[in-house]
PDB file of N, H, CA, C and O in Angstrom:
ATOM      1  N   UNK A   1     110.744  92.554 110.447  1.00  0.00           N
ATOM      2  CA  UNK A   1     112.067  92.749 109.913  1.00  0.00           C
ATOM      3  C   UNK A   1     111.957  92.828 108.390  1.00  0.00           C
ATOM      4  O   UNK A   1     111.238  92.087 107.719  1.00  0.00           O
ATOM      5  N   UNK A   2     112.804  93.879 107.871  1.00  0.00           N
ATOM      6  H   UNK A   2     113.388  94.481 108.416  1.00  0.00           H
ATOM      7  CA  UNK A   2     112.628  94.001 106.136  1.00  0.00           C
ATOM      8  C   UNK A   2     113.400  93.169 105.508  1.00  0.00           C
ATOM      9  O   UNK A   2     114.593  93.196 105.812  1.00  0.00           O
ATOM     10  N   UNK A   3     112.953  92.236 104.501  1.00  0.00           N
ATOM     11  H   UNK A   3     111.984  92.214 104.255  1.00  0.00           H
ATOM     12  CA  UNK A   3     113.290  91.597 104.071  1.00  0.00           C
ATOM     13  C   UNK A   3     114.515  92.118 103.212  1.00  0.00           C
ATOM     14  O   UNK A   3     114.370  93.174 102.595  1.00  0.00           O
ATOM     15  N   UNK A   4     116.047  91.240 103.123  1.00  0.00           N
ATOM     16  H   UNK A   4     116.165  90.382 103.624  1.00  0.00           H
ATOM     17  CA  UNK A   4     116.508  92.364 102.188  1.00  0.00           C
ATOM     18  C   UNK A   4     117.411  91.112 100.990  1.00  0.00           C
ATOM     19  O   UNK A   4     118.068  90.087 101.178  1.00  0.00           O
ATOM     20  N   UNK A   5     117.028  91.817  99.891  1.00  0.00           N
ATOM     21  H   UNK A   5     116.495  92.649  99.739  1.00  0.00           H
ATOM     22  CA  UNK A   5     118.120  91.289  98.480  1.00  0.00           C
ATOM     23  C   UNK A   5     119.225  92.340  98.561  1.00  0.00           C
ATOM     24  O   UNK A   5     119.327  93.510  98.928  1.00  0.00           O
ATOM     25  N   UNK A   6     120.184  91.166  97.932  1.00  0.00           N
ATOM     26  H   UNK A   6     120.101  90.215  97.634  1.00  0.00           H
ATOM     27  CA  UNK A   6     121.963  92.141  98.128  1.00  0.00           C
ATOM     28  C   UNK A   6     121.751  92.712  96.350  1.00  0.00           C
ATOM     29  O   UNK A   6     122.292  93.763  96.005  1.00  0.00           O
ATOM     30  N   UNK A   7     121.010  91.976  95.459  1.00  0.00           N
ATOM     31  H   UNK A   7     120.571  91.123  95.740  1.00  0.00           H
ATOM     32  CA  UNK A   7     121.024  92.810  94.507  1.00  0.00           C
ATOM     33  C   UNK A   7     120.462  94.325  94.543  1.00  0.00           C
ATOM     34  O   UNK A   7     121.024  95.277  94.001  1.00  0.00           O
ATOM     35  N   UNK A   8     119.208  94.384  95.303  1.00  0.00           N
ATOM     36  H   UNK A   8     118.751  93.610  95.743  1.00  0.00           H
ATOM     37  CA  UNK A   8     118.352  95.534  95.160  1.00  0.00           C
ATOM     38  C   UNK A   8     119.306  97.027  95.776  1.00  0.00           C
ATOM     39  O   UNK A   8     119.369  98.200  95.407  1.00  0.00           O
ATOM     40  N   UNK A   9     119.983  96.179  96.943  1.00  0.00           N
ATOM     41  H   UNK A   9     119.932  95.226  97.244  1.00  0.00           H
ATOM     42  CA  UNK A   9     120.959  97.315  97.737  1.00  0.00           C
ATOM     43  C   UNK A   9     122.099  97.789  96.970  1.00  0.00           C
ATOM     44  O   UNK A   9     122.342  98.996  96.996  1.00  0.00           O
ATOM     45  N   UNK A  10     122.819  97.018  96.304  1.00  0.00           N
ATOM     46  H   UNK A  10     122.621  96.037  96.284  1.00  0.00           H
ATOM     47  CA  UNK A  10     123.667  96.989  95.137  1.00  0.00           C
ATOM     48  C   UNK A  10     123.252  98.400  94.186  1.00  0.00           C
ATOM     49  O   UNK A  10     124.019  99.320  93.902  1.00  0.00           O
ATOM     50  N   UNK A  11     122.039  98.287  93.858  1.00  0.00           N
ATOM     51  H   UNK A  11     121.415  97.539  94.088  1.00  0.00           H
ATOM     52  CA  UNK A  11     121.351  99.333  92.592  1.00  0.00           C
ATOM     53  C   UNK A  11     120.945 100.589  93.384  1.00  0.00           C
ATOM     54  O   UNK A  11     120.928 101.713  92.882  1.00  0.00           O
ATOM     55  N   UNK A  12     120.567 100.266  94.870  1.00  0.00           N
ATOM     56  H   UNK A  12     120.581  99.353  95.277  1.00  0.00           H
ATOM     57  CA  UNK A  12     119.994 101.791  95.354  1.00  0.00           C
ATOM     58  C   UNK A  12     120.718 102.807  95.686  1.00  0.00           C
ATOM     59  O   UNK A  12     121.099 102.693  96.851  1.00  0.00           O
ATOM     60  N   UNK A  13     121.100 103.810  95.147  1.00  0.00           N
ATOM     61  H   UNK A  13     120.791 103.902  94.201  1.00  0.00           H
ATOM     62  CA  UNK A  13     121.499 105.009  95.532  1.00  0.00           C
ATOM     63  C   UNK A  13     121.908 105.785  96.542  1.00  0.00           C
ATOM     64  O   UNK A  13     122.858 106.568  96.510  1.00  0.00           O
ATOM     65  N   UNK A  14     120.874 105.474  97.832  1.00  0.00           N
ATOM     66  H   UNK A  14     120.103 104.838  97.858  1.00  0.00           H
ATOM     67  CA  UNK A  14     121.147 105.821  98.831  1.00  0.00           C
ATOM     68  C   UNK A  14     121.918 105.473 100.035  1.00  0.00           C
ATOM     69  O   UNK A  14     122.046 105.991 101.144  1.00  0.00           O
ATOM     70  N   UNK A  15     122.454 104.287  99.380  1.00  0.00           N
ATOM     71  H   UNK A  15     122.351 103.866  98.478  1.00  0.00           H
ATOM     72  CA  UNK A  15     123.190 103.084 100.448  1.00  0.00           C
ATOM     73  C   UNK A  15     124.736 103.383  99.338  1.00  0.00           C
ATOM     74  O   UNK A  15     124.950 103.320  98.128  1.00  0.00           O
ATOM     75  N   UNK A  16     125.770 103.810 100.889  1.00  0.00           N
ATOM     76  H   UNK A  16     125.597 103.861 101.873  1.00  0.00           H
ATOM     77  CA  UNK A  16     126.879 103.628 100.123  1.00  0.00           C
ATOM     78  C   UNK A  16     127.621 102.886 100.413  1.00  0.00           C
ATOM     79  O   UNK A  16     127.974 102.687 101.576  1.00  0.00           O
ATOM     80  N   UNK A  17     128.215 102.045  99.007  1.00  0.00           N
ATOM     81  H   UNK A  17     127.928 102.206  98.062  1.00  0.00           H
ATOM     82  CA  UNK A  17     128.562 100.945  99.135  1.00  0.00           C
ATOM     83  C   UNK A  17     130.096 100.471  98.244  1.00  0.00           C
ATOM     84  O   UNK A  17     130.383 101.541  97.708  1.00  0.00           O
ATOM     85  N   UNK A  18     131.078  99.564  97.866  1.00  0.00           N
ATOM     86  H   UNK A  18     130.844  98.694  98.301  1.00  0.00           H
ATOM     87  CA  UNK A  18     132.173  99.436  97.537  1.00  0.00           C
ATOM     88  C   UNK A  18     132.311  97.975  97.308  1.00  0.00           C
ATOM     89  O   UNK A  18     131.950  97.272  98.252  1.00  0.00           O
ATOM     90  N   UNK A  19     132.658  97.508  96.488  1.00  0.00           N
ATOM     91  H   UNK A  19     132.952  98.078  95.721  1.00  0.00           H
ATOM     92  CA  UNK A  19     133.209  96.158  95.918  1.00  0.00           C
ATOM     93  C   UNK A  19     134.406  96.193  96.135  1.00  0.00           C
ATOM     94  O   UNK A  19     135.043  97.060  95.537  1.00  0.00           O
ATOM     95  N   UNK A  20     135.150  95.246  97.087  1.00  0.00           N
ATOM     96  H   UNK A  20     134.633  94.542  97.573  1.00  0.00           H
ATOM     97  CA  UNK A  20     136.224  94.724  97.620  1.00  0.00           C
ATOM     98  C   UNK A  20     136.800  93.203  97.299  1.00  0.00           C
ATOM     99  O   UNK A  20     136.480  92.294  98.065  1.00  0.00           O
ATOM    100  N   UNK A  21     137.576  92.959  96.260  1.00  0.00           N
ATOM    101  H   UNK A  21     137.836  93.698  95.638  1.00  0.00           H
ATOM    102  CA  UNK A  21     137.373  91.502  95.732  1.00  0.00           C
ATOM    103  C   UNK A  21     136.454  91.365  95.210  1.00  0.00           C
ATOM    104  O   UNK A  21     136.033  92.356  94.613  1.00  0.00           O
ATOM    105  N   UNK A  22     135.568  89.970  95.134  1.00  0.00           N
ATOM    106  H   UNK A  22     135.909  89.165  95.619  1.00  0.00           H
ATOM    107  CA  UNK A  22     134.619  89.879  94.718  1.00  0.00           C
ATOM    108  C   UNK A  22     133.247  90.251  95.683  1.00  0.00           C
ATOM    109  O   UNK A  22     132.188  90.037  95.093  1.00  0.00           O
ATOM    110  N   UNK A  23     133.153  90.627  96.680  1.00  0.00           N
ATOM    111  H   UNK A  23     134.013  90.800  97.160  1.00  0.00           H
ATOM    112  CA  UNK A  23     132.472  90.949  97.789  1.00  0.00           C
ATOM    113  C   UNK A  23     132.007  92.297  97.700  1.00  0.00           C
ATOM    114  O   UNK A  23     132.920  93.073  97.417  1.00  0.00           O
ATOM    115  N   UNK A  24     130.764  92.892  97.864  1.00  0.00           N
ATOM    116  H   UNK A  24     130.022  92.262  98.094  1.00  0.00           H
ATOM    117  CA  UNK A  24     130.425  94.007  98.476  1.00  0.00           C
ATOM    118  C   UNK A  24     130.426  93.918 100.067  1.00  0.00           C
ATOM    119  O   UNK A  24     130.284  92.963 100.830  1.00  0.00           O
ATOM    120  N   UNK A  25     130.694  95.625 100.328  1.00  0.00           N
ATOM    121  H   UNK A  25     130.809  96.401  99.708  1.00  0.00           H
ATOM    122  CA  UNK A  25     130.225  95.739 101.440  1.00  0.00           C
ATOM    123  C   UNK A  25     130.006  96.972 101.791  1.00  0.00           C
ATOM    124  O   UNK A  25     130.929  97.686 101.398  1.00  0.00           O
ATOM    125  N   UNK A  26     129.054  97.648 102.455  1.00  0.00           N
ATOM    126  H   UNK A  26     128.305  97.068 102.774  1.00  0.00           H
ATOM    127  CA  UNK A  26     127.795  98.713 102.777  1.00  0.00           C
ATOM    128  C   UNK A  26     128.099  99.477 103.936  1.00  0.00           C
ATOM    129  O   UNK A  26     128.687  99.162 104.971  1.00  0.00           O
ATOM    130  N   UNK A  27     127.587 100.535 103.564  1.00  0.00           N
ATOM    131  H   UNK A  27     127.110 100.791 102.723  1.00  0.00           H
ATOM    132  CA  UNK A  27     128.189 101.539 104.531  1.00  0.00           C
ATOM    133  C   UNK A  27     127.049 101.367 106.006  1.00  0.00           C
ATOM    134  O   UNK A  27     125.826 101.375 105.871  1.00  0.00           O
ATOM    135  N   UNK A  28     127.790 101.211 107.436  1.00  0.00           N
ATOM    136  H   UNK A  28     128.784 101.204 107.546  1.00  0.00           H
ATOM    137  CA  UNK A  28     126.780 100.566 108.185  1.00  0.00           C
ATOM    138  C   UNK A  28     125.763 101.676 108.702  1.00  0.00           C
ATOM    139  O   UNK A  28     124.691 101.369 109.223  1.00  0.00           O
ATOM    140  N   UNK A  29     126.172 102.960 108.522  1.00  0.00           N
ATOM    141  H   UNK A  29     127.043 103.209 108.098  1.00  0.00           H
ATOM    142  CA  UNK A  29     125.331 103.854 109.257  1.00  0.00           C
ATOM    143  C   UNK A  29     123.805 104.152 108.004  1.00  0.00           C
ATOM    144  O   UNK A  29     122.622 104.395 108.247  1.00  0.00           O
ATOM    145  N   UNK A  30     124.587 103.980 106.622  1.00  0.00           N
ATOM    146  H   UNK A  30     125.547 103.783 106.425  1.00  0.00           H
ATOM    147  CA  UNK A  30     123.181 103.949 105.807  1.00  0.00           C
ATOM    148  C   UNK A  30     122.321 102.685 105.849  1.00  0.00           C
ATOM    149  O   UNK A  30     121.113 102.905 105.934  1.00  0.00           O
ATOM    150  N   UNK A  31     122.729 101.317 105.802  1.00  0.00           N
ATOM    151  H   UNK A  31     123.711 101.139 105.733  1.00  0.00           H
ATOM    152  CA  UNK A  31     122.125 100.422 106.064  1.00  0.00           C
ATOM    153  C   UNK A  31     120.801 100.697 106.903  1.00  0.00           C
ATOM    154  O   UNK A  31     119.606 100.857 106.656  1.00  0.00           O
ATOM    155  N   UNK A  32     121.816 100.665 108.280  1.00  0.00           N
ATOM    156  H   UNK A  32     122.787 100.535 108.480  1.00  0.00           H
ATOM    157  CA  UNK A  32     120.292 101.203 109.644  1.00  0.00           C
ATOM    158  C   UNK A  32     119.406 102.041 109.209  1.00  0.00           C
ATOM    159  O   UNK A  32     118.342 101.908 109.813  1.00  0.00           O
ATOM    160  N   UNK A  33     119.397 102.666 108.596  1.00  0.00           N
ATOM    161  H   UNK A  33     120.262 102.775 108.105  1.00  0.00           H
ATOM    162  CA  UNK A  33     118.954 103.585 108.334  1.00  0.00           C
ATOM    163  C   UNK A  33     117.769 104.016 107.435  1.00  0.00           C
ATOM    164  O   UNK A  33     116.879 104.858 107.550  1.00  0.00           O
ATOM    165  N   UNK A  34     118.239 102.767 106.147  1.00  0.00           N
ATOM    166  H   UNK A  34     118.962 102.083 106.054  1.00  0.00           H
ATOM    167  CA  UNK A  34     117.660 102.263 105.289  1.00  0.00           C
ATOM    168  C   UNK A  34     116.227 100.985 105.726  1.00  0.00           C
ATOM    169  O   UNK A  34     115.110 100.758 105.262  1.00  0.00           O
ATOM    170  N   UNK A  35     117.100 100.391 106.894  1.00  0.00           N
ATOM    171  H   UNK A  35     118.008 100.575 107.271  1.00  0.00           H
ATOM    172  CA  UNK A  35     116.257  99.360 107.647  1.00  0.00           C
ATOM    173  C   UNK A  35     115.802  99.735 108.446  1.00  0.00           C
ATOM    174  O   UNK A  35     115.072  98.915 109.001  1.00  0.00           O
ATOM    175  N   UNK A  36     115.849 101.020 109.043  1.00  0.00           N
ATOM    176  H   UNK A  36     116.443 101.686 108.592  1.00  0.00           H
ATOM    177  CA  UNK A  36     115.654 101.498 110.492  1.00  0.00           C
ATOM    178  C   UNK A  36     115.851 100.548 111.364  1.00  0.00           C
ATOM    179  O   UNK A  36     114.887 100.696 112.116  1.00  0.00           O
ATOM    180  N   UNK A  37     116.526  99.579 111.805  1.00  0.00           N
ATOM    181  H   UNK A  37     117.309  99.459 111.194  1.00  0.00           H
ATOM    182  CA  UNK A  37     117.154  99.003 112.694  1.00  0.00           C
ATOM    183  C   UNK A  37     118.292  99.224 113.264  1.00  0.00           C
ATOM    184  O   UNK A  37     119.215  99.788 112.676  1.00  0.00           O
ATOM    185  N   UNK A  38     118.360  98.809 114.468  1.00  0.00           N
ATOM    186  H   UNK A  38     117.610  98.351 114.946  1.00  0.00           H
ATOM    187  CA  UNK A  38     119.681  98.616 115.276  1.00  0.00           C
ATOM    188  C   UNK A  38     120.637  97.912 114.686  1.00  0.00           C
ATOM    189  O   UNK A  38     120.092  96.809 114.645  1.00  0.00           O
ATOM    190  N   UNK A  39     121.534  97.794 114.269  1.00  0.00           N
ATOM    191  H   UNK A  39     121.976  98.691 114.302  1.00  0.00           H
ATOM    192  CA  UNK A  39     122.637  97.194 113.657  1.00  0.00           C
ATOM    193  C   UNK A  39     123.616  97.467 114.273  1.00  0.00           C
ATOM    194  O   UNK A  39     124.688  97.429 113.668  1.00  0.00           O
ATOM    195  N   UNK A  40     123.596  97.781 115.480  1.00  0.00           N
ATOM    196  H   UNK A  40     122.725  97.811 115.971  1.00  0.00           H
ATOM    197  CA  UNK A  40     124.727  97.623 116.438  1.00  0.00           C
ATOM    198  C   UNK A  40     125.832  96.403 116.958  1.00  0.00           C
ATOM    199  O   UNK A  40     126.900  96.519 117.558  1.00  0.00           O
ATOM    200  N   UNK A  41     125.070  95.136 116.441  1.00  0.00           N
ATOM    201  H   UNK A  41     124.201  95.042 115.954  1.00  0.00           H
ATOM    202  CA  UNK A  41     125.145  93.755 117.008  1.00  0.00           C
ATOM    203  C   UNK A  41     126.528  93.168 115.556  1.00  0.00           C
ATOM    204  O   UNK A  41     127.333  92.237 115.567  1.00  0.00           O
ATOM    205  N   UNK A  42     126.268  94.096 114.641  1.00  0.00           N
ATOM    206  H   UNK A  42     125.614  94.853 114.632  1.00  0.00           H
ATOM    207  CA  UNK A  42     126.554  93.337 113.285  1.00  0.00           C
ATOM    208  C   UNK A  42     128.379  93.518 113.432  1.00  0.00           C
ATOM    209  O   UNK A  42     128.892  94.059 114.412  1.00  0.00           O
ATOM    210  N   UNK A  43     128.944  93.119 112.605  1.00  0.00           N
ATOM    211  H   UNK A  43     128.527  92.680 111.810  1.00  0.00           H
ATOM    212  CA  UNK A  43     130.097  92.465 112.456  1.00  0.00           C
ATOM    213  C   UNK A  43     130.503  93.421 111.187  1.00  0.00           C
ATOM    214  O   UNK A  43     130.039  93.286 110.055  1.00  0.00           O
ATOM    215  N   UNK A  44     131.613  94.576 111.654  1.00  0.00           N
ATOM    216  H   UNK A  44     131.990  94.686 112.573  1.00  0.00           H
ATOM    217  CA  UNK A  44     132.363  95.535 110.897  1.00  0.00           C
ATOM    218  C   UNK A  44     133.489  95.562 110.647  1.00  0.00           C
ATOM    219  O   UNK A  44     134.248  94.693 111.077  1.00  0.00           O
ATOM    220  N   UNK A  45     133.948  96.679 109.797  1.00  0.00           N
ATOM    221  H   UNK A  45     133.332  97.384 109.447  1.00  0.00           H
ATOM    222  CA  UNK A  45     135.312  96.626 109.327  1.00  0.00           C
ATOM    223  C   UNK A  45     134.958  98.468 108.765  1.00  0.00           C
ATOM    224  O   UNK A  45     134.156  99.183 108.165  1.00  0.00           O
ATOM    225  N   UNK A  46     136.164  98.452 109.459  1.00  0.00           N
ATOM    226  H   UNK A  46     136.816  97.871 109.946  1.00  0.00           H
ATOM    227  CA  UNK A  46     136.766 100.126 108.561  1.00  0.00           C
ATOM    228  C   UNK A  46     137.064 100.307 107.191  1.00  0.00           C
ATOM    229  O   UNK A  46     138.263 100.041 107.109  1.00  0.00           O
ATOM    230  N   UNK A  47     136.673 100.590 106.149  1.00  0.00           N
ATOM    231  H   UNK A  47     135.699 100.806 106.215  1.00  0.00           H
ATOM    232  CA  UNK A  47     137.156 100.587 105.158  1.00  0.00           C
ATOM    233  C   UNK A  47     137.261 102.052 104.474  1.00  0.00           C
ATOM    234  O   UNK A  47     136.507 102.872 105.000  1.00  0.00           O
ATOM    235  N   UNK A  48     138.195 102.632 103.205  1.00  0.00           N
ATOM    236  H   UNK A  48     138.807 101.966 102.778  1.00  0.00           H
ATOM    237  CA  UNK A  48     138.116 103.881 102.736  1.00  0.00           C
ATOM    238  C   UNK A  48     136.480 103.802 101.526  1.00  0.00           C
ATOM    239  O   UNK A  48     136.191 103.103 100.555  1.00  0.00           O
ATOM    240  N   UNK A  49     135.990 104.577 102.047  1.00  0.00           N
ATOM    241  H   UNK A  49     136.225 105.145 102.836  1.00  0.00           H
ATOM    242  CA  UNK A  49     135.006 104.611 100.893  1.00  0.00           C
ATOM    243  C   UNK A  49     134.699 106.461 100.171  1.00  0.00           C
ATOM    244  O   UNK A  49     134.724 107.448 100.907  1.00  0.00           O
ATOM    245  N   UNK A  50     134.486 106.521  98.934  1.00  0.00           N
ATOM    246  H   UNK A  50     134.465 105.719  98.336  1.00  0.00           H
ATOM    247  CA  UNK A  50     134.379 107.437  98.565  1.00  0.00           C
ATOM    248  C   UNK A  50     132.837 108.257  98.119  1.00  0.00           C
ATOM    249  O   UNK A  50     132.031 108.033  97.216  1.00  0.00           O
ATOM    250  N   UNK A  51     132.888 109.389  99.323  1.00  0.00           N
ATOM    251  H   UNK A  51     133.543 109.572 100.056  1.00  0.00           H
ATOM    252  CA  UNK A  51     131.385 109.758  99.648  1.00  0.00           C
ATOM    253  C   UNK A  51     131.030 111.242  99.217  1.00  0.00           C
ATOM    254  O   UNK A  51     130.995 112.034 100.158  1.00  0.00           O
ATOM    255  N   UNK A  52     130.838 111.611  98.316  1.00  0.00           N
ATOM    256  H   UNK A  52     130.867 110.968  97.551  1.00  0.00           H
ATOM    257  CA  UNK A  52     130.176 112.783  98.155  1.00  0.00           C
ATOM    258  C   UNK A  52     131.612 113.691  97.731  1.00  0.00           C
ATOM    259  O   UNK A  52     131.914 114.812  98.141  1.00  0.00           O
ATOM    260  N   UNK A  53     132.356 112.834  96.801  1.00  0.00           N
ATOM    261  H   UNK A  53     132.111 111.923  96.469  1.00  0.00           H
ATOM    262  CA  UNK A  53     133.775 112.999  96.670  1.00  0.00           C
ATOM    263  C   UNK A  53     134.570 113.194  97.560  1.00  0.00           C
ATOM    264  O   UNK A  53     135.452 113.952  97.156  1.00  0.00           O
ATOM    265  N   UNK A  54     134.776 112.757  99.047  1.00  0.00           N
ATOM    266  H   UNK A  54     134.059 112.141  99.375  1.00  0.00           H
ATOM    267  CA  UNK A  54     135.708 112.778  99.647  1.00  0.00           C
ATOM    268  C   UNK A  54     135.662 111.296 100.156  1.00  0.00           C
ATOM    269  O   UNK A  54     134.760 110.529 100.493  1.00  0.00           O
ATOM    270  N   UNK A  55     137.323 111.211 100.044  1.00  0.00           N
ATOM    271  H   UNK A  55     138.056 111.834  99.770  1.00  0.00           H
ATOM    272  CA  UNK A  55     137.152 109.847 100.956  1.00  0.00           C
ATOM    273  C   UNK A  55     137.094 109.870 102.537  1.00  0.00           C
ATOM    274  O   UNK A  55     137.484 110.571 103.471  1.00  0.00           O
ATOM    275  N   UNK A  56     136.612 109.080 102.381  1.00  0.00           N
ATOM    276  H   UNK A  56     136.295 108.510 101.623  1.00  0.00           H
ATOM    277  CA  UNK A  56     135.978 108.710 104.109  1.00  0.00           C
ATOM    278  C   UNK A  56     136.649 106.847 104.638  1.00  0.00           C
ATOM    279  O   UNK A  56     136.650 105.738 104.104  1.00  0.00           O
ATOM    280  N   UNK A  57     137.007 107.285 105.613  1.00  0.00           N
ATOM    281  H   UNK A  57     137.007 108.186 106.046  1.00  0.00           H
ATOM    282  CA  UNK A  57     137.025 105.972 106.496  1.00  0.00           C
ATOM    283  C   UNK A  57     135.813 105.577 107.418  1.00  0.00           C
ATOM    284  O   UNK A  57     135.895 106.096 108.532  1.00  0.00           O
ATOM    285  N   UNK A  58     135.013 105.003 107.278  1.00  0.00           N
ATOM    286  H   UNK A  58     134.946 104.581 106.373  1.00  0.00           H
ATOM    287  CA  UNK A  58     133.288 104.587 107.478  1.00  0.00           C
ATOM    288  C   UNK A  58     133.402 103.086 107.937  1.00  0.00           C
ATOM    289  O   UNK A  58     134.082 102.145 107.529  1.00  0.00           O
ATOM    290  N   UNK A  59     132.210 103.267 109.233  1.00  0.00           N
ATOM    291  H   UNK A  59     131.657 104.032 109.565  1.00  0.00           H
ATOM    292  CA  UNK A  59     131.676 101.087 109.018  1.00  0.00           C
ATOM    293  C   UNK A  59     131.537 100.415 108.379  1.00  0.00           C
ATOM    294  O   UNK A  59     130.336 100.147 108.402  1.00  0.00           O
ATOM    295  N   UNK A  60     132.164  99.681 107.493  1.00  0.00           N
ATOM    296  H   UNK A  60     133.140  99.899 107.474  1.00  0.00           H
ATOM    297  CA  UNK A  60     131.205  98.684 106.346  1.00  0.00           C
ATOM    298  C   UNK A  60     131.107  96.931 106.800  1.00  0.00           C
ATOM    299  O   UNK A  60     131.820  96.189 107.477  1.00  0.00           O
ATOM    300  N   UNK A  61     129.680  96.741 105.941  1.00  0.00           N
ATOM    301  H   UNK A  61     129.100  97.343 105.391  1.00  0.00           H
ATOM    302  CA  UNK A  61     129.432  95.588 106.425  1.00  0.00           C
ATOM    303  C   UNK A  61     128.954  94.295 105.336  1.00  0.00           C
ATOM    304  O   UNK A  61     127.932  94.401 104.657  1.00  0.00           O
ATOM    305  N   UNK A  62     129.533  93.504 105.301  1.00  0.00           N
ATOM    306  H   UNK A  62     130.362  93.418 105.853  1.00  0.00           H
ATOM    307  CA  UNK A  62     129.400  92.324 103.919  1.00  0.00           C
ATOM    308  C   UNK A  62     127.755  92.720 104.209  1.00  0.00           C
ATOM    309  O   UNK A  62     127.212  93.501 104.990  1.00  0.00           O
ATOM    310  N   UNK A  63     127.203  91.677 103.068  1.00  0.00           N
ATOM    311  H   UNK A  63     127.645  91.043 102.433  1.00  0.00           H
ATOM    312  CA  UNK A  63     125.796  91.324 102.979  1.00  0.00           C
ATOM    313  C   UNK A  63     125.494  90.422 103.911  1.00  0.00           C
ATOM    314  O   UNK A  63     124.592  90.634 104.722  1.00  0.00           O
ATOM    315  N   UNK A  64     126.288  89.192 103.904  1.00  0.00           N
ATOM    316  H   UNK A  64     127.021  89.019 103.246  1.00  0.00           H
ATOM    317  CA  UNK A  64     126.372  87.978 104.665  1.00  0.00           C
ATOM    318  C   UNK A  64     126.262  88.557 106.724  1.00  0.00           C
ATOM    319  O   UNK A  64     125.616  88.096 107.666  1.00  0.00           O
ATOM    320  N   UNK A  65     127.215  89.676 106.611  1.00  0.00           N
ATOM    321  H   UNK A  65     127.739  90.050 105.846  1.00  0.00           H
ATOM    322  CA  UNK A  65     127.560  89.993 108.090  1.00  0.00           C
ATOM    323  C   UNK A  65     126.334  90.397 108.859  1.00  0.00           C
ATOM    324  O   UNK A  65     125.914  90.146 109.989  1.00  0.00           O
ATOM    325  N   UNK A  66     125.837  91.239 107.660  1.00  0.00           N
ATOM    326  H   UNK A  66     126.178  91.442 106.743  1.00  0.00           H
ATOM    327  CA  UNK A  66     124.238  92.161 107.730  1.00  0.00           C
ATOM    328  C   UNK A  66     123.460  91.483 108.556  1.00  0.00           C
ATOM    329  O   UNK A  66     123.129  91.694 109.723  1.00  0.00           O
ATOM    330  N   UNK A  67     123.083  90.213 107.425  1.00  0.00           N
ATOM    331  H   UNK A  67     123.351  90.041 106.477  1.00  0.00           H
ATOM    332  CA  UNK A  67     121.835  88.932 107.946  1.00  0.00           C
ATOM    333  C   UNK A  67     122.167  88.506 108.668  1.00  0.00           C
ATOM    334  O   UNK A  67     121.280  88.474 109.520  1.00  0.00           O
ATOM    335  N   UNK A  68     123.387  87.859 109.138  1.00  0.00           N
ATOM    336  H   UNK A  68     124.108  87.885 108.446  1.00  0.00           H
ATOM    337  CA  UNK A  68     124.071  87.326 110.166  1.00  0.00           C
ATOM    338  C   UNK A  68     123.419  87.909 111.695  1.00  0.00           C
ATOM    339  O   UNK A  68     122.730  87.344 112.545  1.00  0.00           O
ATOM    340  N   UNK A  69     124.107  89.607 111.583  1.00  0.00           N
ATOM    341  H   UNK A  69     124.666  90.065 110.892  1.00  0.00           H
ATOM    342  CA  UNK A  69     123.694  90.228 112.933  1.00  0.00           C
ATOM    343  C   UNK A  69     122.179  90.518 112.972  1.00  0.00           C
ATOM    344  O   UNK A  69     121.556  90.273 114.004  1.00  0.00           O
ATOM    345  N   UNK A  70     121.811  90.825 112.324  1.00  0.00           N
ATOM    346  H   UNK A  70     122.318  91.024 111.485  1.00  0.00           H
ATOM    347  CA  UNK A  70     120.255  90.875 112.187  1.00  0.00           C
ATOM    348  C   UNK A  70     119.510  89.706 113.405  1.00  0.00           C
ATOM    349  O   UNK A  70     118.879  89.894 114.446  1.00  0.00           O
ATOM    350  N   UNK A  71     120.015  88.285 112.561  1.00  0.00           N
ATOM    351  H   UNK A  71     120.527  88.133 111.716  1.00  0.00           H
ATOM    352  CA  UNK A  71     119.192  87.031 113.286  1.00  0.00           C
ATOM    353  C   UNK A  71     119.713  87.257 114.169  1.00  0.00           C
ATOM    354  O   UNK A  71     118.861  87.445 115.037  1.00  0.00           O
ATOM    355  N   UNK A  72     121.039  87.420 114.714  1.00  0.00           N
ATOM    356  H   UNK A  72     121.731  87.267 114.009  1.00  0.00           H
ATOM    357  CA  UNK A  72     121.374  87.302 116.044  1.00  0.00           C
ATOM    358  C   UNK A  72     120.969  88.290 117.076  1.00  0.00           C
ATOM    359  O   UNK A  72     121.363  88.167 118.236  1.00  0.00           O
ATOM    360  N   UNK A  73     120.258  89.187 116.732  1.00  0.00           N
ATOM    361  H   UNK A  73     119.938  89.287 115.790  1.00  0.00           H
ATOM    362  CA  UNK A  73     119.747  90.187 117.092  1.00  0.00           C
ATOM    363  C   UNK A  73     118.323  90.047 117.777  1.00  0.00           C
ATOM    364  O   UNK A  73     118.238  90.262 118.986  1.00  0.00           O
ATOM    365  N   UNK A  74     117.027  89.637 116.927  1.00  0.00           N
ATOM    366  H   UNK A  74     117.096  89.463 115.945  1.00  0.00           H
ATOM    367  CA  UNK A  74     116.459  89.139 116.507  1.00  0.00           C
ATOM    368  C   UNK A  74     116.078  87.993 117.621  1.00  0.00           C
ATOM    369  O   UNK A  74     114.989  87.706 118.118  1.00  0.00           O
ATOM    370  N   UNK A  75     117.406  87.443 117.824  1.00  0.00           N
ATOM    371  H   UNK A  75     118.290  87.676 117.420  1.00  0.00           H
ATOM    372  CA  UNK A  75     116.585  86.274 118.744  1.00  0.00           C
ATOM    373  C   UNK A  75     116.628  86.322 120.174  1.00  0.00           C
ATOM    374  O   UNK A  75     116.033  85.474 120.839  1.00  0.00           O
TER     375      UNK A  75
END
């Protein structure tokens, strides 16, 4: 399993992502994707995010929710 920092995902480019309050949260289909894992298990929310200049209504997923489904996954 890849180890992951919420800062490093924060800075990478390829993961799209949105600050909501004080919270990020990540677009779930780049995540997997990024991890090549199943992230099917993880804990979502619809949110508007803005992608390639259009907005989009997409999976997103806290950092916290990420690791969360991961372990639960996992075990």
């Amino acid at each position: 399993m890849k180890p992951l920092k919420e800062k490093l995902l924060i800075k990478d480019a390829t993961i799209n992502k949105m600050q909501f309050d004080t919270e990020w949260f990540f677009k779930l289909d780049d995540m997997a994707f990024f991890l090549k894992e199943d992230l099917s298990e993880v804990e979502f929310v619809y949110l508007p995010m803005l992608i390639d200049g259009e907005t989009e209504i997409v999976k997103c997923s806290s950092f916290e929710d990420i690791i969360r489904g991961r372990k639960e996954f996992d075990q």
